[in-house]
C-alpha positions in Angstrom: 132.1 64.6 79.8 132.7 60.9 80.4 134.5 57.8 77.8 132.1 54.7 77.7 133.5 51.3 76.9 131.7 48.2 76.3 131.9 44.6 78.3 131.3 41.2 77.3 128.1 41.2 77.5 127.6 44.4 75.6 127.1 46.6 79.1 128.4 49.9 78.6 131.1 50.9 81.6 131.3 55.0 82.0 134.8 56.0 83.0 135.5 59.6 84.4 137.4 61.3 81.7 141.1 63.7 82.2 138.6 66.9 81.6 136.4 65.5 84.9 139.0 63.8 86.7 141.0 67.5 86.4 137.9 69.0 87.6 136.8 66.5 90.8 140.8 67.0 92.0 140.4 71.0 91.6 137.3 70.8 93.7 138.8 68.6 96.1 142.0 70.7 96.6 139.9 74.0 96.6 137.6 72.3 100.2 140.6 71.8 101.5 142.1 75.6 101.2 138.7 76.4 102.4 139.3 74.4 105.7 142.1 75.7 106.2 142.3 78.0 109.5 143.6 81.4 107.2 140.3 81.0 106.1 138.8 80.5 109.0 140.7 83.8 110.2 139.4 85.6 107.2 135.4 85.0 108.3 136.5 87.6 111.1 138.3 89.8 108.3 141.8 88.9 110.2 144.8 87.3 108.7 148.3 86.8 110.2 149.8 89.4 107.9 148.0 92.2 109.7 150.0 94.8 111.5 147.4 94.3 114.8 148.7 90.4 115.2 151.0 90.0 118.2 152.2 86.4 117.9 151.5 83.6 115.8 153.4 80.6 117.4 153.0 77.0 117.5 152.1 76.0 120.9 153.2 72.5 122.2 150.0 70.7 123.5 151.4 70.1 126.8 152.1 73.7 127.4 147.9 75.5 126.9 145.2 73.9 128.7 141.9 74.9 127.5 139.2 74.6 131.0 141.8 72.0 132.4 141.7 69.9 129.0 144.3 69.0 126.4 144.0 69.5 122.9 145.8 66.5 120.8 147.6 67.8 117.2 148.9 70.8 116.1 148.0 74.3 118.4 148.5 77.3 116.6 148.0 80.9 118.9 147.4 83.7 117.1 147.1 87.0 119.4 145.8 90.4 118.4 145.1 93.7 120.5 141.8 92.6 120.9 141.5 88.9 121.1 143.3 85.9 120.5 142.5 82.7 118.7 143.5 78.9 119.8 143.6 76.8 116.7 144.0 72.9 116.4 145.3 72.0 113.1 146.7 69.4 110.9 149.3 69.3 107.7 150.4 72.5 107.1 147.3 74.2 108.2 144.1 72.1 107.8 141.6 73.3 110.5 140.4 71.0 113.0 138.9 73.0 115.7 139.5 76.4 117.2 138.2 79.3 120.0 138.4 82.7 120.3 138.8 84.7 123.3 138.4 88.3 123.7 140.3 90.9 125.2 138.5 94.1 125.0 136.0 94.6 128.1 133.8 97.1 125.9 133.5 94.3 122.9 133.1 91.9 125.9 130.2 93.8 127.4 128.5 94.4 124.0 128.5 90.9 122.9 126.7 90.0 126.2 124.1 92.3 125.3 123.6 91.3 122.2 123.1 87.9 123.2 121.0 88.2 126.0 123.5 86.6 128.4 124.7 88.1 131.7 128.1 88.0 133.0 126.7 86.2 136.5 124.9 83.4 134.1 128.0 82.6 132.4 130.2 82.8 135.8 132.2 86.3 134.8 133.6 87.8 137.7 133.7 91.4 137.5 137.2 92.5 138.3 137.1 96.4 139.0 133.9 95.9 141.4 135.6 98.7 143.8 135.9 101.1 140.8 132.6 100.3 139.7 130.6 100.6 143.1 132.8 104.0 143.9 131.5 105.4 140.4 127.8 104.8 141.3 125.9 108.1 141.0 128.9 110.1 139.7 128.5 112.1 136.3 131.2 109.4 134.2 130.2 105.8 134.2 133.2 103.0 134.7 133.5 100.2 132.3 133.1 97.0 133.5 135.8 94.6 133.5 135.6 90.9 133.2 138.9 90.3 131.2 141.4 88.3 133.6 145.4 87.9 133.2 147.7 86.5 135.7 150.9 86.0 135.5 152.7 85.1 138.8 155.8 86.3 139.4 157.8 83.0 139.4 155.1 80.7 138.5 155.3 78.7 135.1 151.9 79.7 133.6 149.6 82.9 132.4 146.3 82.4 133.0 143.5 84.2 131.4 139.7 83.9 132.1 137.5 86.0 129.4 134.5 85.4 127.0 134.8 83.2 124.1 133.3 80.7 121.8 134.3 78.0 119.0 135.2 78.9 115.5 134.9 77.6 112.2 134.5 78.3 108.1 130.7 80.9 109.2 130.0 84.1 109.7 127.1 83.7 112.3 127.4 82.2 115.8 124.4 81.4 117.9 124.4 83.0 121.4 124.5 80.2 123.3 128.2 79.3 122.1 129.3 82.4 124.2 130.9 81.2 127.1 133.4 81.3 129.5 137.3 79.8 129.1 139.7 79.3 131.2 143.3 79.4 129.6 147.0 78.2 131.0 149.4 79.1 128.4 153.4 78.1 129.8 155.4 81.2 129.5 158.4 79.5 128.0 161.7 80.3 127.9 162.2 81.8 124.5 163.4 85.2 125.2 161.8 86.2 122.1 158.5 84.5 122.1 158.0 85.2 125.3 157.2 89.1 125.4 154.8 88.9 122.2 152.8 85.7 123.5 152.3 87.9 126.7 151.2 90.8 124.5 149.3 88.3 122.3 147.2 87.1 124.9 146.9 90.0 127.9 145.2 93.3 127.6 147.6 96.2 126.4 148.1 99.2 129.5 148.5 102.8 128.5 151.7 102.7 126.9 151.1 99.8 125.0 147.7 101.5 123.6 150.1 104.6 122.5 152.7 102.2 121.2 149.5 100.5 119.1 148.1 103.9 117.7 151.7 104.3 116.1 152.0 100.4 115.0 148.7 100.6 113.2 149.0 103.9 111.6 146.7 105.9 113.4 149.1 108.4 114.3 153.2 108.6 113.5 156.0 108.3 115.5 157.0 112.0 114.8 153.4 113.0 115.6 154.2 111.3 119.0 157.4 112.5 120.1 156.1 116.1 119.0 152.9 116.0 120.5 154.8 114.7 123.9 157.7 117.9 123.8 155.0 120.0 123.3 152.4 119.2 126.0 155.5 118.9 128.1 156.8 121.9 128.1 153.7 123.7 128.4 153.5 121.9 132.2 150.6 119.8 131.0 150.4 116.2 133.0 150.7 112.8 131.0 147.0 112.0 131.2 146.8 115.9 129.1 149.9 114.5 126.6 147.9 110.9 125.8 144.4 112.2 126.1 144.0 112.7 121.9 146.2 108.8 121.3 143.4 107.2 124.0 140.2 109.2 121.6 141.9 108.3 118.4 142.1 104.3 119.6 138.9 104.3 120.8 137.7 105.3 116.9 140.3 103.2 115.7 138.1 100.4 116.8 135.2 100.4 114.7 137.7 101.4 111.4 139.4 98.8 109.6 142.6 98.6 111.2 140.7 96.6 113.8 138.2 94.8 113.0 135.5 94.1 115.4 134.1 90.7 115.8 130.7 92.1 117.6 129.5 93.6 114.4 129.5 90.0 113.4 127.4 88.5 116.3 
């Protein structure tokens, strides 16, 4: 497709046409959707429409520092139950750079494995080594935890230490990008940010796991509250009454309401 003129000297001149110029603008607009950090999210089969995302906030760039550095432009956080991403964009959502950190100690574990890395090697400190040492020889093995959240009482900042690695527009990640961060995300003073940027980027305790298996459809709320009067009243203790949520949310996470990002290592 192309219009050819002649010059002076009887050259001919080849001038896109509207057919091709229609088609190189397409293209052009179609790269940039695909940089674009939702599609970035979607090579992890996440999106922030999901019922599993806890936040999705614009973060100033003075307020998160990523291993004591400052990222410049636009810092998007977007937290699920099992990880959280830190996204540096541009325009409306052009993807510059990004990391994601995870939050579940089993995924954790099994991505170490996988890649042939040990905790020690990337400087993990194991967190429940009294649990872990007083379990030694017993019948039921502890999981190890290297996941990290601190949020002191007063102080300005949370601070998590976990595994991560960079993201981008691929499915496959080579094993050396594991490796540890370091993250200081300001609390802020948003009464409503607040709670779900804490959720977004800590690991979820007991009740929060039961409040989850309701949120993501594993079980109802009715299913819940009856399950709860009825253990109850039988005298049973609350380890008894969540004992089938905790085995349902453990399957949860290999179905689709959760997608893994280990399966993709």
């Amino acid at each position: 497709i192309r219009n050819t003129l002649l010059t002076a000297q009887g050259e001919s001149t080849v001038y896109p046409s509207r057919e091709l110029f229609t088609i190189i603008i397409y293209n052009l607009l179609h790269i940039l959707n695909m940089a674009s950090y939702h599609r970035v999210l979607m090579t992890f089969d996440r999106s922030v429409t999901q019922k599993s995302v806890e936040c999705n906030y614009d973060i100033h760039p003075w307020d998160v520092l990523i291993d004591g550095s400052r990222w410049n432009g636009k810092i998007r956080l977007i937290g699920y139950v099992d990880v959280f991403f830190l996204i540096c964009y541009s325009g409306e959502s052009r993807f510059e750079k990004g990391i994601i950190i995870y939050k579940d100690d089993e995924i954790i574990q099994k991505l170490m494995e996988s890649a042939g890395v040990t905790p020690e090697g990337l400087g993990l400190q194991l967190m429940n080594e009294k649990e872990v040492k007083a379990a030694e020889g017993g019948r039921k093995e502890v999981l190890k935890k290297y996941f990290d959240f601190q949020s002191v009482k007063g102080g300005l900042d949370y601070t998590i230490t976990s595994l991560g690695h960079e993201v981008g527009v691929k499915t496959e990640y080579d094993a050396s990008t594991l490796r540890k961060y370091v993250i200081k995300i300001r609390k802020g003073r948003d009464s409503i940010m607040k709670p779900r940027v804490r959720r977004g980027v800590s690991q979820h305790d007991l009740f929060d796991l039961m409040h989850d298996a309701v949120r993501l459809g594993i079980i109802t709320q009715a299913e819940l509250i009856g399950q709860i009067i009825g253990k109850t009243i039988g005298g049973s203790t609350m380890e008894d009454v969540t004992s089938k949520y905790l085995d349902a949310l453990i399957g949860a996470r290999n179905s689709k309401n959760v997608a893994l990002e280990a399966d993709r290592q």
